[in-house]
N, C-alpha and C positions, 0 to 999 in steps of 0.2 A: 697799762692794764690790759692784758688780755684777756678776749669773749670767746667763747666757746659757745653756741646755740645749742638748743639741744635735739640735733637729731632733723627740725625740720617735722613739728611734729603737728604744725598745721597742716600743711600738705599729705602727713597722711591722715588727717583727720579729716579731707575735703568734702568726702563721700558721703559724711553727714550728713542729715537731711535740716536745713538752711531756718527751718521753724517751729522750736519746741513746741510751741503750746498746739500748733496745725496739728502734731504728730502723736502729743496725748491726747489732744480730745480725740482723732479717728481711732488709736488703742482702746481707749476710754469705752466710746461708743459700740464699738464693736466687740467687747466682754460684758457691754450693757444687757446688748441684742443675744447675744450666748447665751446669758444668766437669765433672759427674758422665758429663751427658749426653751431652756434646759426646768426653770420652776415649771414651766406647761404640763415636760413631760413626766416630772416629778410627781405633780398634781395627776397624771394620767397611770402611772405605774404605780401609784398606792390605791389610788382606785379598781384599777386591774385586777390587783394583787387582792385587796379583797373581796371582788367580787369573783374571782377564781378560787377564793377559799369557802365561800358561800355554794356557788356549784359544786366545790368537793366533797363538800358536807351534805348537799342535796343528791348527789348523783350516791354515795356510799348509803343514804338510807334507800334511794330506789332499787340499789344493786344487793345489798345484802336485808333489808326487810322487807323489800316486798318484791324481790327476786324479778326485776323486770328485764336485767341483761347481768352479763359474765362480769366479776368484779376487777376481771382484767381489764374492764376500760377506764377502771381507777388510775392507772397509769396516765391516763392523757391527761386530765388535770392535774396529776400531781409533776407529770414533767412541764406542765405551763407554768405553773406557780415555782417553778424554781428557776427554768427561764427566766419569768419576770422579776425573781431575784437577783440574778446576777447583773439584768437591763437595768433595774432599780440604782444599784451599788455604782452603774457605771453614771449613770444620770446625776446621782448625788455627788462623785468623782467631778464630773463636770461642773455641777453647781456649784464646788466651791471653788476650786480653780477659776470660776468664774466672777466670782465674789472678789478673792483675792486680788484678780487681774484686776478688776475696776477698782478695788481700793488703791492699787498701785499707783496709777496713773489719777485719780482724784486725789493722791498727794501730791505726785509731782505737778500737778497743776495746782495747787495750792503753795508753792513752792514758787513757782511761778508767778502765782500772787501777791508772795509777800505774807503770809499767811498762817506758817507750817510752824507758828512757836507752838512748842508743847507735844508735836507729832514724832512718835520713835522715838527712843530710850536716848537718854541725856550726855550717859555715858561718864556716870560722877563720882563712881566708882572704880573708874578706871586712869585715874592719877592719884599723886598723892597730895594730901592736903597741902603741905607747903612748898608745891610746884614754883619754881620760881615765877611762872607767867601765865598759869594755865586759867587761875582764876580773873586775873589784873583784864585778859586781853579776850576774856568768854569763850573760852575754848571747849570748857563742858557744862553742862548743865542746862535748864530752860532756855531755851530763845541763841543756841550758843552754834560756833563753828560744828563743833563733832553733830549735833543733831540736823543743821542743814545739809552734813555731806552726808552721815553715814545711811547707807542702802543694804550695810552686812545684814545678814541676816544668821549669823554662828556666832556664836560668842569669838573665835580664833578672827574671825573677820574685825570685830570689833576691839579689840583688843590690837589690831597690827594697826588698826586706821588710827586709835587714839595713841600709838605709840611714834608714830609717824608725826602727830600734831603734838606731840609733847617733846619731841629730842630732834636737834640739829643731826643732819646726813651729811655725807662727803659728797663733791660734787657730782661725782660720774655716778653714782647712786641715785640723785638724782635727775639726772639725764636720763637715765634709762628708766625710773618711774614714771617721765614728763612720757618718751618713745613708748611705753605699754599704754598709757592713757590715753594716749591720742589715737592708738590701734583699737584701742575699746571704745572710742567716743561712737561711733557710727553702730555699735554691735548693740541695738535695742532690744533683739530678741536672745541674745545669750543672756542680757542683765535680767530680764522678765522669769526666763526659766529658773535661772538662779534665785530671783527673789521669790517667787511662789512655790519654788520645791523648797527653799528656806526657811521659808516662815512657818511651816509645818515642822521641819527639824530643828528649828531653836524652842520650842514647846516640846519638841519629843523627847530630846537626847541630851546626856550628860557628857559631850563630848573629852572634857577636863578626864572623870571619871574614866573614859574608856581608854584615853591614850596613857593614862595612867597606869590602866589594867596590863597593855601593849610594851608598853616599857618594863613590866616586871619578870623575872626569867620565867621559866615553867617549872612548875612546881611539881608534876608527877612522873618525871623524871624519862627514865628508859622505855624500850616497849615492855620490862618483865610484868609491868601492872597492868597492862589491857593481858596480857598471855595470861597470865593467872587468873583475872576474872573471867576469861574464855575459860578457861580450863573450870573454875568454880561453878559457874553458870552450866555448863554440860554434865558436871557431876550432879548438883541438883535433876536436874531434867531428865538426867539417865536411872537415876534414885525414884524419882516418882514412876517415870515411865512403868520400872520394875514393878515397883509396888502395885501398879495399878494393875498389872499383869499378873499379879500372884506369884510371884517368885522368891520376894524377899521381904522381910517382917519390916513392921512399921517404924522399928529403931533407925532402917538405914536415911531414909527422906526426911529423919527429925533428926540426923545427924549431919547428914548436907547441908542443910537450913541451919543447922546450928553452925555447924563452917562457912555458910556463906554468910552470917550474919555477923560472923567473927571478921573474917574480912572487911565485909562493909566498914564496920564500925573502926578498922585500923585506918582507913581510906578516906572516910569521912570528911575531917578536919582537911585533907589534903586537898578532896572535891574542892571543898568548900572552900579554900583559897585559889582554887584554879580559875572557880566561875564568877568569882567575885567582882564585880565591874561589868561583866558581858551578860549574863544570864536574865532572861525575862528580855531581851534588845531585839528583838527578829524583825518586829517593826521598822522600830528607831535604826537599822542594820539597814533596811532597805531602803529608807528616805536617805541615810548618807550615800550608798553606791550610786543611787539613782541622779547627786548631786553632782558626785565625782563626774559620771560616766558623761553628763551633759557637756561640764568641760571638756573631758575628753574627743567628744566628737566635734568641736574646734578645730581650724587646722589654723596655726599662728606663723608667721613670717617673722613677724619682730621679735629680736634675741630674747626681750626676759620674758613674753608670752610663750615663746618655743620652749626657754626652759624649766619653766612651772610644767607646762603642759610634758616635758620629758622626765620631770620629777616624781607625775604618776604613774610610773610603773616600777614593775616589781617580779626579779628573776624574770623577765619578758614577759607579762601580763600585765596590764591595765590595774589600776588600784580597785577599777569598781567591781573588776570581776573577784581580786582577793575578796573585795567586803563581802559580796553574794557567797563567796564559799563560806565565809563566817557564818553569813546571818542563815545558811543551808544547815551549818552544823545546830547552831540554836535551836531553831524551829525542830529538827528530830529532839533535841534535849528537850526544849517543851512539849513535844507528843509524848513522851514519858511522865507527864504528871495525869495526862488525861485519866480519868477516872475511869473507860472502860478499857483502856489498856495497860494502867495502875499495876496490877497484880503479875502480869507480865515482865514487866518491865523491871518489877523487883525481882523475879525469876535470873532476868539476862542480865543483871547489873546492869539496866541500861544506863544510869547517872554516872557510874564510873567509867562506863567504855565511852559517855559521848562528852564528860569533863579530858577523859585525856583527849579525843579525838581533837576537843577545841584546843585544850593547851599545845598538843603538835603544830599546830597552826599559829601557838602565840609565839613559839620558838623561832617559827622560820617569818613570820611577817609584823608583830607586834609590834618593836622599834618601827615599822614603816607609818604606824598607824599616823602620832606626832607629826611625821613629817606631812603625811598627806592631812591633815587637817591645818597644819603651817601653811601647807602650798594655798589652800583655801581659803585658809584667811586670808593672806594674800593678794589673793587673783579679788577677793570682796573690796579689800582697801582700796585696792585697782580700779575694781569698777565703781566704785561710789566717786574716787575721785571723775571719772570718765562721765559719769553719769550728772555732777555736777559743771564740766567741761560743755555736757551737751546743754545745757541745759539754760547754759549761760553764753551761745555764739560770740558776743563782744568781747569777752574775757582772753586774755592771751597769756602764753608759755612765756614765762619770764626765761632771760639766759643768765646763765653763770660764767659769772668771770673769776680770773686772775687777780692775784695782786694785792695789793694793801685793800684793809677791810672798806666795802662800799655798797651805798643803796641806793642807786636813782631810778627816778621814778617821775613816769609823766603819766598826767590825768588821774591821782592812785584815788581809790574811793574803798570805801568800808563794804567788803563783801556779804556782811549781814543787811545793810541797807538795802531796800529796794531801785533796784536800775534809777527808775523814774526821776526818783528823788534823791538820788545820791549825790552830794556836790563832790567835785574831784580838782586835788591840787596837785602840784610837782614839789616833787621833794629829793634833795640832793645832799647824799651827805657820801664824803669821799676824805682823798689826802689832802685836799686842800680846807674844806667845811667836814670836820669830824664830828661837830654836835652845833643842832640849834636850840636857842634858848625862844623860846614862843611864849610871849604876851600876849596880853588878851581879856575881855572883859569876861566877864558872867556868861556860861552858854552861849559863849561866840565859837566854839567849835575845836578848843586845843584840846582835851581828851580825847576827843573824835578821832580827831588826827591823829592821837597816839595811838590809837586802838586799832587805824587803818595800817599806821605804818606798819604794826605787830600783828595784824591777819594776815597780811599779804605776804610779808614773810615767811609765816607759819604754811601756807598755803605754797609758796615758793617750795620750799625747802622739805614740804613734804612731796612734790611731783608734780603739785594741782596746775590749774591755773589760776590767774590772778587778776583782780578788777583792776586795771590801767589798762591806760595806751600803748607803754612800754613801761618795763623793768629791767634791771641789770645790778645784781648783785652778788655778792662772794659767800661763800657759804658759814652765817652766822651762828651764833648760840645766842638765844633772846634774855634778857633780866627787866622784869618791871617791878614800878612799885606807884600803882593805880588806885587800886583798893587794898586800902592796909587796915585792920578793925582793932579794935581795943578788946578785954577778954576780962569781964568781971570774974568769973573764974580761975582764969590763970595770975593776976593781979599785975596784967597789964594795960597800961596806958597805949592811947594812938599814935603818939608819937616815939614810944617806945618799939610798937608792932612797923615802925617805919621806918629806925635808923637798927633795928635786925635785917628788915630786908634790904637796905642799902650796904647793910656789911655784905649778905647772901651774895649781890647783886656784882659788891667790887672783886668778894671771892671771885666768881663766876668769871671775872676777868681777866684772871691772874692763869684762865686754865690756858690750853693750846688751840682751843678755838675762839678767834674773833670775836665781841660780843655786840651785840645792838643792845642798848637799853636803853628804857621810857620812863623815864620817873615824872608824873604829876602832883605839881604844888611840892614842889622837894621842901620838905623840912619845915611846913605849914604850921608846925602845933608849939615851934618856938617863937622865944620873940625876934623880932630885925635885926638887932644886932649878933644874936650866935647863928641866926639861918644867914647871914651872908656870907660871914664867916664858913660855915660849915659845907654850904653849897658852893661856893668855891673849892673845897677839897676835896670835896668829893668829886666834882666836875674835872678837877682838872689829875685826880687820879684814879679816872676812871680812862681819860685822854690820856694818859702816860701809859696807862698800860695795853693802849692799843684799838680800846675799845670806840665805836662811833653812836651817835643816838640823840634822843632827844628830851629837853627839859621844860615843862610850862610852867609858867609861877605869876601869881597876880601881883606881885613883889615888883614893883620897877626896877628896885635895886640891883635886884641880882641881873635885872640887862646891863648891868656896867660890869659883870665880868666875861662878856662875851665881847664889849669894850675892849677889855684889856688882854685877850688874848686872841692872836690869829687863827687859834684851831676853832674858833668858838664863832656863829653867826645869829643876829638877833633876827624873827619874824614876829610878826601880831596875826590877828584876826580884828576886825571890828565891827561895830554895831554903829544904827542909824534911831532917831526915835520921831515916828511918824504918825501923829493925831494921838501923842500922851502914850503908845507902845513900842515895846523895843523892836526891831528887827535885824535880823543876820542874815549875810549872806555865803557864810562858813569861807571865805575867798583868804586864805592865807596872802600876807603879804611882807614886804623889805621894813628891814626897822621893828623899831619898838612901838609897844601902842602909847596915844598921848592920852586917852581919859579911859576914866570909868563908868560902868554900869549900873553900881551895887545901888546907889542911893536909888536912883532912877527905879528899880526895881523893886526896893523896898515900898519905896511911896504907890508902886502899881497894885502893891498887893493889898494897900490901907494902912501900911505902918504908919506914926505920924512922923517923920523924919522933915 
């Protein structure tokens, strides 16, 4: 079996600094002491501000009623009070940015904790319901993988991260996700920027919408439709001029008007699919450039950060400068509704001259829109994984190997678990052990294990890193079948929802990528004699087709068909019972277990057993 490392991607990840929580609590503190600063001045520029409008009001009756100085020194308080407008605007600017930042970093140190269920979006609508694994192995939802990693703050971000945790990669794919992750692990003030210019544009912008708008052609065509509305607009304007001049009767400017409103009305419907997606954005225009351009002022070394970061440009400019020229054209399109510049504007055709202006712009840069908010979700999966690399020092880059399908594993622990309390086993399944069969009492810890073996993977295989000592495995497709429910509506049975997803699961085996699969308590909802039966065929044509992985079942029986097959290896888990309570040490072990739990447990809880 050949390894391949990936890259060496602790070594560039050295630079990090050595302890998470040292380095959010001084972030922490220090946007505390901003936000402390910045309410002061908050507090001080609304006060200002009104007592400069109190003086204005005082000084304008001593100047014009009772004539005590020139009303020209109306100007000094009215240019203070607009000063302390724009001081204001920048103080509040700061105040939430500073809000933001501490919220930042009192999650990540709740994260830290052990703490963080329920914090940022679940992400549950970003698979599909009968994901083969996504639900078995908590990958979305409360308390789940995608909510401990993701840091996106764009929907496109969000969306590449849960795509990554939902579908097997090729290996050099992921070698280079491991090489970008480990270049961002150290980069805390690129992630900070990106999350707090984020979090403002995932509330602003309908990103979907706009790259939607960017992918459709232009719709008003040639330049003859800004030349004509030139032309229209000056004949108006030369029509009134006239009139107002006395030269020409009132028919000609109520015949211009009536051409130029002939026009409008042909143009219309055209406008109106031009500006459809972008129109009313000048804001939402400037929090994305302002996003782009932060990446952009990156300078990256490592191949897939250099080529994201070459992906935004365009005709040799920068993406964030295209967006400003957008969101420039906008904002003139918006100064056309203003109400004292209204009547004009219906004069110039401005809504037609500044609809094409913008659709010229969708022709030459539209299509680029897509790809720069791809690049950015992106570079977001990127750093969430990075950001949980920092976040986690002990965790290491699993390597990818060669070779017949394999997953070894030392020290593997369940990456939802807190550090402290994680128990961690070794686990080996290769050419010679391609599936264990785990026994085991009552919450002695064989789901656990299933659940670790199928995050770590997922996390593998999407770039992360991973809770072990060491890992080494070949680039899987994962099938579980953990949580299988029964559907009074659909008029199915649990054990029906069980031997679907074990059909899903042997499909899944049959494709061209390797599979790992987990199946707990296989085939629990029959009696002994069709589940050993049935769990033997499925076990061992699951092994025929390639596939490796693991099986728990409180079933002794079905340890006698890892008995009778060489691909097949029995482990337990066990329990001890100390002053009348059970106790576990979660410690995977050789062999099958020799007793049970259940009675034991029953009578703990007052059954009369």
């Amino acid at each position: 079996m050949s390894v391949s490392p990936a890259a060496s991607p602790e070594a560039e990840a050295a630079s990090a600094p050595a302890d998470p929580r040292s380095e959010y609590e001084r972030r922490r503190d220090a946007h505390a002491a901003t936000l402390a600063g910045a309410e002061k001045r908050h507090r001080l520029a609304s006060r200002l501000r009104l007592a400069t409008a109190i003086a204005a009001i005082a000084l304008a009756w001593a100047s014009l009623d009772r004539e005590l100085f020139a009303p020209l020194w109306l100007v000094v308080p009215v240019a203070v009070f607009v000063g302390l407008v724009f001081w204001h605007q920048r103080v509040k600017e700061t105040l939430e940015r500073s809000r933001r930042g501490e919220a930042l970093y009192v999650g990540g140190l709740a994260r830290l904790d052990g703490v963080w269920h329920g914090r940022g979006p679940a992400g549950d609508d970003l698979v599909p319901p009968e994901h083969l694994y996504a639900e078995d192995l908590d990958v979305f939802g409360d308390g789940s993988l995608f909510q401990l990693l993701s840091q996106a703050r764009t929907h496109h971000g969000e969306r590449t991260l849960a795509s990554w945790l939902a579908a097997t990669a090729k290996a050099d794919d992921v070698r280079s996700r491991q090489s970008a992750v480990a270049a961002l692990r150290s980069r805390l003030d690129l992630r900070e920027d990106l999350a707090l210019a984020g979090e403002t544009l995932r509330r602003a912008i309908d990103a979907d919408r706009l790259a939607a708008w960017g992918a459709k052609p232009a719709t008003l065509g040639s330049t003859w439709v800004s030349a004509v509305a030139v032309l229209v607009s000056a004949c108006t304007i030369a029509a009134f001029a006239l009139y107002g001049a006395g030269r020409v009767p009132a028919a000609l400017p109520l015949a211009a008007s009536v051409l130029q409103a002939g026009f409008l009305a042909t143009q219309q419907r055209r406008v109106a699919r031009a500006l459809r997606g972008v129109d009313h954005a000048a804001s939402d225009l400037a929090l994305l450039a302002l996003l782009l351009e932060r990446f952009e002022k990156e300078c990256f070394v490592e191949p897939r950060l250099s080529s994201l970061h070459g992906a935004l440009q365009a005709s040799g400019a920068p993406a964030s400068a295209r967006i400003h020229g957008l969101r420039r054209r906008v904002e003139l399109l918006d100064a056309g509704r203003n109400l004292l510049f209204l009547p004009i504007a219906i004069v110039l055709l401005w809504q037609v001259h500044g609809a094409w202006w913008i659709d010229r712009w969708r022709a030459r840069f539209g299509p680029e829109i897509a790809r720069w908010l791809e690049t950015m979700g992106e570079l977001e999966a990127l750093s969430s994984l990075a950001s949980h690399a920092f976040e986690h020092p002990g965790d290491i880059f699993p390597e990818l190997a060669g070779g017949a399908p394999s997953f070894v594993a030392e020290e593997l622990g369940h990456p939802l678990l807190p550090v402290a309390t994680c128990v961690r086993n070794d686990v080996r399944l290769d050419g010679e052990t391609q599936a264990l069969v785990v026994s085991g009492s009552n919450m002695s810890g064989k789901s656990t294990l299933l659940r670790a073996v199928g995050a770590n993977a997922i996390l593998a295989l999407a770039g992360g890193t991973v809770r072990a000592r060491r890992l080494c495995l070949t680039p899987l497709s994962l099938g579980a079948s953990i949580r299988t429910h029964d559907s009074l509506q659909d008029g199915r049975s649990r054990f029906q929802a069980e031997i679907e997803r074990l059909g899903a699961v042997m499909h899944a085996a049959e494709k061209s990528a390797p599979l790992l699969f987990l199946l707990d308590e296989i085939l629990a909802g029959t009696n002994s004699h069709d589940r050993r039966i049935g769990a033997e065929a499925v076990l061992r044509g699951l092994l025929d087709r390639g596939a490796i992985g693991l099986v728990t079942t409180h079933d002794l029986a079905l340890a006698e068909i890892a008995e009778s097959d060489p691909r097949m290896g029995n482990v337990h888990f066990e329990d001890h019972v100390e002053g009348g309570r059970m106790h576990f040490d979660y410690r995977m072990r050789s062999g099958v277990v020799r007793r049970s739990n259940a009675i034991a447990l029953m009578r703990a809880i007052g059954l009369p057993v």
